[in-house]
C-alpha positions in Angstrom: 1.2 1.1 -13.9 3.1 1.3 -10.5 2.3 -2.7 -10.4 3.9 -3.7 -13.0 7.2 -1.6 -12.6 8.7 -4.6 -11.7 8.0 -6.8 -14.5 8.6 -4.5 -17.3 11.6 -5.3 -18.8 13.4 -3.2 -22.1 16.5 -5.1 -22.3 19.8 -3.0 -22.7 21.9 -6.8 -22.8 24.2 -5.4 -24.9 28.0 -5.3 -26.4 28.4 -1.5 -25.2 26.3 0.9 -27.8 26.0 4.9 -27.3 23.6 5.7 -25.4 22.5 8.1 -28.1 21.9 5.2 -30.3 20.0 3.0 -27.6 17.8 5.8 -27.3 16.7 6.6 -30.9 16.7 2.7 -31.7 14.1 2.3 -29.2 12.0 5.4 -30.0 11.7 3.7 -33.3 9.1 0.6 -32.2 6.5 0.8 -29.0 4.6 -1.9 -27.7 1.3 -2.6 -25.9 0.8 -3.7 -23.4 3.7 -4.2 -21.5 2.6 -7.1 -19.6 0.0 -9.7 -19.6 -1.9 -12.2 -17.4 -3.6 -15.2 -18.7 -5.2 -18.0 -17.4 -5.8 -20.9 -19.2 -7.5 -24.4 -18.1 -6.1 -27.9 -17.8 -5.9 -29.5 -21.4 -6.9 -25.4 -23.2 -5.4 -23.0 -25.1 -5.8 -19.7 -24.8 -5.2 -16.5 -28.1 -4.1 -12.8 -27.7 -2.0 -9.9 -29.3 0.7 -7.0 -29.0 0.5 -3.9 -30.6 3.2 -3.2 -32.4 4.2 0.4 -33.5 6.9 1.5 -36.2 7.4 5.7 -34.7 9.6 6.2 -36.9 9.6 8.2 -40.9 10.8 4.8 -42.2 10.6 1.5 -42.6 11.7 -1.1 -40.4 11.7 -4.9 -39.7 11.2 -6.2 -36.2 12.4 -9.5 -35.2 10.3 -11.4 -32.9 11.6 -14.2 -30.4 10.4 -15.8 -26.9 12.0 -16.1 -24.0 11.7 -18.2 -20.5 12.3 -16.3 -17.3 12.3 -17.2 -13.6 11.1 -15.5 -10.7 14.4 -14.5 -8.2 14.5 -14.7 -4.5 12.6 -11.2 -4.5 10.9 -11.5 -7.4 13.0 -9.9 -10.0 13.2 -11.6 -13.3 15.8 -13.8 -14.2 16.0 -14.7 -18.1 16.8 -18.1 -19.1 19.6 -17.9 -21.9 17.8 -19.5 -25.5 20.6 -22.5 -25.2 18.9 -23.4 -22.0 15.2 -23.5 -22.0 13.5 -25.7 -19.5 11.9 -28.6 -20.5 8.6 -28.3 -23.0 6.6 -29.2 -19.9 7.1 -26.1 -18.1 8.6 -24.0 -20.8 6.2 -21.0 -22.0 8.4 -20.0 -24.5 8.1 -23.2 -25.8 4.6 -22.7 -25.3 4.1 -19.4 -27.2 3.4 -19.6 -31.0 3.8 -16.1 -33.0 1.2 -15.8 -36.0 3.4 -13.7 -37.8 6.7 -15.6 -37.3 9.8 -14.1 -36.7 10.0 -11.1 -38.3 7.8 -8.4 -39.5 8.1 -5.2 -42.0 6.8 -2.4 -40.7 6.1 1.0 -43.4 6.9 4.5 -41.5 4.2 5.1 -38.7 2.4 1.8 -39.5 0.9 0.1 -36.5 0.1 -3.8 -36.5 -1.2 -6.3 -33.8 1.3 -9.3 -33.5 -1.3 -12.5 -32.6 0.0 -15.6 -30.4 -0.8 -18.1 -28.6 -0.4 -20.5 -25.8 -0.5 -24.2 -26.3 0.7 -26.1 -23.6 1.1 -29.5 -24.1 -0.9 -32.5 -22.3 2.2 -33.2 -19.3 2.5 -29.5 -18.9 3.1 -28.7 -15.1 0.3 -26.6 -13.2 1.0 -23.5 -11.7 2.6 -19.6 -13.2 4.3 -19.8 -15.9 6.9 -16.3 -17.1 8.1 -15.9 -20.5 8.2 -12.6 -22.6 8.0 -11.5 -26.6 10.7 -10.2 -27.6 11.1 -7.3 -29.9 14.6 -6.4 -31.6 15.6 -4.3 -34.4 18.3 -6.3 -35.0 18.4 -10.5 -36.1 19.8 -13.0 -32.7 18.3 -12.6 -29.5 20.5 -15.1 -27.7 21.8 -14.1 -24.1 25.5 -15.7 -24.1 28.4 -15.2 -25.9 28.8 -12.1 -28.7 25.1 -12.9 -29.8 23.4 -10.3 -27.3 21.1 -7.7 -28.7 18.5 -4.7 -27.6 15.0 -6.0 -27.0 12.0 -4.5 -25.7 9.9 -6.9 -24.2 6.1 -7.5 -23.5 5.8 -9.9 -20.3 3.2 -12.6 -20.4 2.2 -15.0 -17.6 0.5 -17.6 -17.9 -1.6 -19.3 -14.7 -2.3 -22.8 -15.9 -4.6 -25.3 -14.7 -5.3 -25.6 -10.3 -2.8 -25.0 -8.5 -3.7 -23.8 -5.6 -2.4 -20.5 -3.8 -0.2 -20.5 -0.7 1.6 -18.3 1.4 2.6 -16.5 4.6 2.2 -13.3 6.5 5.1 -11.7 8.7 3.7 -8.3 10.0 5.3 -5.7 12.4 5.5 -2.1 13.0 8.5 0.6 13.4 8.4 2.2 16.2 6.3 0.0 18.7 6.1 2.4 21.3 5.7 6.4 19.6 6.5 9.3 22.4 5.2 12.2 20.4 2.8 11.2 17.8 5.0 10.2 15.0 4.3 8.5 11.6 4.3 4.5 12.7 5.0 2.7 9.7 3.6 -0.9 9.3 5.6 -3.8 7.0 3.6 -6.6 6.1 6.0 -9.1 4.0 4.1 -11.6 2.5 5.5 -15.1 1.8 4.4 -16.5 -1.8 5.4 -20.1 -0.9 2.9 -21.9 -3.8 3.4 -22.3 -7.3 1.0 -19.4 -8.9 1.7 -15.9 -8.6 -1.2 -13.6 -6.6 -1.7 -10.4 -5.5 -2.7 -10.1 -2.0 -4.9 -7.3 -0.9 -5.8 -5.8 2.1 -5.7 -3.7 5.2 -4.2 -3.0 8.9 -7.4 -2.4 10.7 -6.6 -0.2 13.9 -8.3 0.0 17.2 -8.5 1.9 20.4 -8.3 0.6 23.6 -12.2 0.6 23.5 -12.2 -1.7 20.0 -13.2 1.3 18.0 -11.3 1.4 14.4 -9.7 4.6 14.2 -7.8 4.0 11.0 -7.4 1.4 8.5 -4.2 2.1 5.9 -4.1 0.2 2.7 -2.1 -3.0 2.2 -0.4 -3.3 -1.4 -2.5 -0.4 -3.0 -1.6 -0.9 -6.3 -2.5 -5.1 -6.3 1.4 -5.8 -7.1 2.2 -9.4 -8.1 4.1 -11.6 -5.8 5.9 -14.5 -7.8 5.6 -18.1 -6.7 8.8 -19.2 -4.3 9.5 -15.4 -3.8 8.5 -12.1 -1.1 7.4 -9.1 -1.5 7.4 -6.1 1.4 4.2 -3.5 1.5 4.2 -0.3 3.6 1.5 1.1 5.5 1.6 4.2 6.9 -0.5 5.5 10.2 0.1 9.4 11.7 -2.1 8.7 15.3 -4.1 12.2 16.2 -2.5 14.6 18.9 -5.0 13.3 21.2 -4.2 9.8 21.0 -2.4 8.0 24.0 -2.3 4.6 25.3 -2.2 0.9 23.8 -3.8 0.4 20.1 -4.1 -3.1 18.9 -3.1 -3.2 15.0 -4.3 -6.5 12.4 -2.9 -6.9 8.9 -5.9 -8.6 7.4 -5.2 -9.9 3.6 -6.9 -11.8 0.9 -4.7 -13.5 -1.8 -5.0 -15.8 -4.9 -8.2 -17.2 -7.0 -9.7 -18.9 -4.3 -9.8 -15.9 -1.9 -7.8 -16.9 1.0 -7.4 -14.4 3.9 -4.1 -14.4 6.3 -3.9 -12.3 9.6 -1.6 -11.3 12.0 -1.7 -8.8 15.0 0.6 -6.7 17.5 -0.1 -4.2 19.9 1.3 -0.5 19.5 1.8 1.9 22.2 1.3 5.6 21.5 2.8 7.9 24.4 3.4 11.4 23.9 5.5 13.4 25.8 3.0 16.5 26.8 0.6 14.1 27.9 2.8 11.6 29.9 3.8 15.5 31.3 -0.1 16.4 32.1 -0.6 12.8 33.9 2.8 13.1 35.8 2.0 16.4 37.3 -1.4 15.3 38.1 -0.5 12.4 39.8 2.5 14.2 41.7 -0.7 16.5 43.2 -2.3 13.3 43.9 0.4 12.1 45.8 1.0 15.4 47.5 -2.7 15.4 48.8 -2.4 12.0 50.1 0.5 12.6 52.0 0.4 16.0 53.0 -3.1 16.9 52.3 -5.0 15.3 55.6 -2.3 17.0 58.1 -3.3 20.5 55.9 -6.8 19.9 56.2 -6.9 18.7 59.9 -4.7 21.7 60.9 -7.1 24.2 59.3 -9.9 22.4 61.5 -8.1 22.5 64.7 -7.5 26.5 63.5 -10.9 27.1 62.8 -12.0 25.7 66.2 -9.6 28.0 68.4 -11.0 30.6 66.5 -14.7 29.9 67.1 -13.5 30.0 70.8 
């Protein structure tokens, strides 16, 4: 669930409460899942459900609510307040209708799926759409003023109609140039700069100077969602053998969005390690030593050799 980490939300929007009693208020109710990703076609509708659990030895009424929210410049959540909800068009809380309305009774350990679903209306804009269900053991949901309550939330987004995917690859490494084998960690920050969210995979694809692939580390291992009009930064790690030494040429390759788009980008890293540099410097210092003192050595011995013979 490392994915989603990101997305799931269990609102603590609150007038101050002990955090004793946040704690045992939200032990009470548990939902499933936490988020969820649903694509619906231009002019459809599209059904689906929460399970809701009361874990507590009584019973308990839930209040049920939906709420807008808006990817941030790194692709946090940002909740839209219930006085401001954007228009129907793009709104998928608006969009959201709850079978069961907006409360339910639960009996001590009773469990119950809570059906919905998604209607959007003929005008509605193309592209993600982020709103959540709310869950509350207490009546008001709204976000300003004295009104604000505890929620747990189940995310849901919505990918609706064609819009296409698009976005941008920035890739580099830290260090460039390693002098004793170290860990060379690659960043590849990838630019969602369309209007759906996707989850671009892939790898950096290493080669020797020869062009064979001597290691290929993972690119966004855990298929993480990158909002629309947001970034998101992946690590790759590479630890080069003891015996490795000279240039290596590096390529983040990923693929991204329904219609399987690739983007690439390359850079060349140099791996010099001390002990070697040390081996080639001594060796070339007796290369050097031959050249210019190794004739005169070997002539002398000749010219000894021949007085000898004599």
């Amino acid at each position: 669930m490392k994915k989603y980490l990101f997305l799931i939300l269990i609102f603590v929007f609150s007038i101050p409460l002990p955090v004793q009693s946040q704690e045992t208020e939200f032990r009470e109710i548990g939902i499933s899942p936490f988020l969820k990703e649903l694509e619906v076609a231009k002019g459809g509708t599209i059904s689906s459900e929460i399970l809701l659990q009361n874990n507590s030895d009584k019973p308990v009424t839930v209040f049920l609510s939906t709420r807008d929210f808006l990817p941030g410049d790194r692709g946090q959540p940002i909740y839209i307040p219930d006085d401001e909800y954007n228009d129907v068009t793009y709104s998928l809380a608006a969009w959201i209708k709850i079978e069961d309305g907006s409360s339910v009774m639960l009996e001590a350990g009773e469990s119950r799926l809570i059906r919905y679903s998604v209607n959007p209306p003929e005008n509605a804009e193309q592209g993600s759409h982020y709103g959540a269900v709310l869950f509350s053991l207490t009546e008001g949901t709204t976000l300003s003023g004295v009104g604000i309550t505890q929620s747990v939330a189940s995310i849901i987004i919505v990918r609706y109609g064609e819009a296409r995917s698009e976005g941008q690859l920035l890739f580099s490494a830290d260090p460039k140039t390693v002098w004793w084998n170290s860990k060379i960690e690659f960043t590849s920050l990838f630019v969602n700069t369309g209007r759906v969210h996707v989850k671009p995979k892939g790898e950096v694809e290493i080669k020797n100077i020869f062009g064979k692939v001597v290691a290929t580390p993972v690119i966004n291992r855990d298929a993480a969602n990158v909002l629309p009009e947001s970034d998101r930064t992946f690590i790759s790690d590479w630890f080069p053998s003891r015996i490795a030494f000279g240039p290596y040429f590096a390529e983040a390759n990923i693929t991204y969005g329904r219609e399987r788009l690739e983007a690439k980008s390359e850079m060349v890293i140099w791996i010099l390690p001390g002990y070697i540099l040390a081996v080639i410097g001594i060796i070339l210092i007796a290369i050097i030593w031959f050249i210019l003192h190794g004739r005169h050595w070997h002539r002398r011995k000749v010219i000894d050799r021949h007085i000898n013979k004599e």
